[in-house]
C-alpha positions as CSV (number, residue, x, y, z in Angstrom):
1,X,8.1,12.7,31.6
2,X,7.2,11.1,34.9
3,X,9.5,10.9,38.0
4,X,9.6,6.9,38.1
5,X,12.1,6.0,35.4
6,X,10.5,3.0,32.8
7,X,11.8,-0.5,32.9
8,X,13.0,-1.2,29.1
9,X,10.5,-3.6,27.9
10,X,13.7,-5.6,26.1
11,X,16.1,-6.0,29.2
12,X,14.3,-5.1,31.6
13,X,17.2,-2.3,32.5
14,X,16.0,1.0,34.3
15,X,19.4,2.7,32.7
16,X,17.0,4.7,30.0
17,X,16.5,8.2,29.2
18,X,13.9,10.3,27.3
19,X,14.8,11.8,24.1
20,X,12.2,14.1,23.4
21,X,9.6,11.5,21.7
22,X,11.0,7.9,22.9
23,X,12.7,6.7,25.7
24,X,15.6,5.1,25.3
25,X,17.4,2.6,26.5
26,X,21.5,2.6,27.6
27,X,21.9,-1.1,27.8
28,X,20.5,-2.5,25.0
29,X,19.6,0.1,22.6
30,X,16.0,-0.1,22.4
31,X,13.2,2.9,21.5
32,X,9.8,2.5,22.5
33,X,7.3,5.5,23.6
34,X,6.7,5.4,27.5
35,X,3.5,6.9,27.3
36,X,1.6,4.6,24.7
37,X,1.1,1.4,26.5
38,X,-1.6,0.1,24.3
39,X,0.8,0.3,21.1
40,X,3.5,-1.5,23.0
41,X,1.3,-4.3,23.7
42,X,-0.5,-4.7,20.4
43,X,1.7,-7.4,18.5
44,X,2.2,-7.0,14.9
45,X,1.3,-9.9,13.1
46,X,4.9,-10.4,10.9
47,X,6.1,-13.8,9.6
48,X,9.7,-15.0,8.3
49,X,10.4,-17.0,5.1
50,X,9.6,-19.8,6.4
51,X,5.8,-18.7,8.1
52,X,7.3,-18.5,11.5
53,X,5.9,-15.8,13.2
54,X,8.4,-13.0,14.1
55,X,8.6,-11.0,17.8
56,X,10.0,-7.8,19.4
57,X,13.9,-9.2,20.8
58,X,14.3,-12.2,18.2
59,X,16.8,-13.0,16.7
60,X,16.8,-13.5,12.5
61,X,19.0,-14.3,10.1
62,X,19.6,-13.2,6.1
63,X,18.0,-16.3,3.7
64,X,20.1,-14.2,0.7
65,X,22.5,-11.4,0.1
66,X,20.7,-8.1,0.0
67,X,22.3,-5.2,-1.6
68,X,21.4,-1.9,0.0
69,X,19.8,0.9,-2.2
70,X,21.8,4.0,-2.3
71,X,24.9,2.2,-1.8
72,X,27.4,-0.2,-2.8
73,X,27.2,-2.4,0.2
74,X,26.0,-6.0,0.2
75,X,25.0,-7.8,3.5
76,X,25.8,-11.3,3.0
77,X,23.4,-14.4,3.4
78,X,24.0,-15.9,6.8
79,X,24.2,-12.8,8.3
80,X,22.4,-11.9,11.6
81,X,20.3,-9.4,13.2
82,X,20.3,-9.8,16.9
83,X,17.0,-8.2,18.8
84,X,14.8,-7.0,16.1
85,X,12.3,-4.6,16.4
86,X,9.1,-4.9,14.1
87,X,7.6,-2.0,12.7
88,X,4.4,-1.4,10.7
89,X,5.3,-0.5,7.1
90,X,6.5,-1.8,3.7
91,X,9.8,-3.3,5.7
92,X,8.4,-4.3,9.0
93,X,11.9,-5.3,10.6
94,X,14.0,-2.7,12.3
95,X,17.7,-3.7,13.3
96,X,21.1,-3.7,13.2
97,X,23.2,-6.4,11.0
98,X,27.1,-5.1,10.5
99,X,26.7,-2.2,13.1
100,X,24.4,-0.7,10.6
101,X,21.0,0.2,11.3
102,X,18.5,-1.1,8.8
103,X,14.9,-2.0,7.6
104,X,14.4,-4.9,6.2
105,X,11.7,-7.3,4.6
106,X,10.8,-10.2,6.7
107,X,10.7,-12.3,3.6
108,X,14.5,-11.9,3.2
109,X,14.9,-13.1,6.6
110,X,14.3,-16.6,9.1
111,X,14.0,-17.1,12.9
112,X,17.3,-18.0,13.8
């Protein structure tokens, strides 16, 4: 890792650390890989329920109550995920709704 500490690209804090394949940041919570700066500026092209299209930091909220495999907990509809993080991949949402971290579907979800 390099001397000069990264600004988080979320918050803009400098309170981050490196964990060994991301840098992380204290304030806000955010991952994101120092060294790639070509992936961090590609945009993912992602779209809510509604055709909105979806960005790094929004906020989104449930359209329906999603029960969670593997368990018997069931996030309600109208709940919301504060400062997503899109990801390529079946579920391209990446957040935390309840305290839990969770993938989700960005048809399940709308811009809040």
């Amino acid at each position: 890792m390099s001397e000069i500490t990264p600004i988080c690209p979320q918050c803009a804090s400098e309170q981050n650390y490196f964990d060994g394949t991301f840098t992380v940041c204290l304030e806000c919570g955010h991952e994101w890989d120092a060294n790639s700066t070509t992936s961090a500026t590609q945009e993912l092209d992602v779209k809510d329920s509604n055709g909105n299209p979806l960005a790094n930091g929004d906020d989104v909220i449930l359209i329906k109550d999603l029960k969670l495999k593997g368990s018997s907990t069931v996030l309600k509809k109208g709940a919301k995920a504060k400062g997503i993080r899109l990801v390529e991949g079946d579920h391209e949402i990446d957040c935390k709704v309840d305290g839990m971290k969770i993938m989700l579907k960005a048809c399940f979800v709308k811009k809040a």
